[in-house]
C-alpha positions in Angstrom: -142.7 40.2 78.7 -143.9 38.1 81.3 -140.9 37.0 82.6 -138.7 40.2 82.2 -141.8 41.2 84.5 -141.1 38.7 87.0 -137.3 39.2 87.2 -137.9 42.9 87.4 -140.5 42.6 90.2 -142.9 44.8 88.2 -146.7 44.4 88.3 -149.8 45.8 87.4 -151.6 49.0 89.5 -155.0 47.6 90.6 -157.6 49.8 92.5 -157.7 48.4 96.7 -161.3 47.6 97.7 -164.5 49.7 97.5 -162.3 52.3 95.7 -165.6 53.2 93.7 -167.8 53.9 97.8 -168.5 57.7 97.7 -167.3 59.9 101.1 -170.8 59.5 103.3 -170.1 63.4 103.2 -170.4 63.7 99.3 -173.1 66.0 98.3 -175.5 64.1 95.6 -177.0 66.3 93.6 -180.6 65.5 92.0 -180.7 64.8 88.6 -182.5 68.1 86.8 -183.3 66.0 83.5 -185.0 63.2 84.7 -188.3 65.0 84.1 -187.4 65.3 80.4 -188.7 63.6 77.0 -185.2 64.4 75.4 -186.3 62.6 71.9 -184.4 64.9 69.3 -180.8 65.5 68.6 -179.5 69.1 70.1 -182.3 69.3 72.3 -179.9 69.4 76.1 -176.4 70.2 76.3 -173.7 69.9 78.7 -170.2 71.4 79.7 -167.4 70.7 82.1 -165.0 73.6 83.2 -162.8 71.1 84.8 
């Protein structure tokens, strides 16, 4: 595969640098748990509507 690769010219996607640095505009929101002892199952839930 390597060499079919090579002839074809293919290679691999990889992320450019600092691809992972958030916009200095992002919004961080707080973290609302953090004041939480969450020490049972079922005791917080989450969602995503995306």
């Amino acid at each position: 595969m390597q060499r079919l690769r090579r002839r074809l010219g293919l290679q691999g996607a990889v992320p450019g640098p600092h691809s992972s640095r958030p916009h200095p505009e992002h919004v961080v929101y707080p973290y609302l748990l953090g004041h939480l002892c969450i020490d049972r199952p079922d005791l917080v839930c989450s969602s995503d509507s995306t």
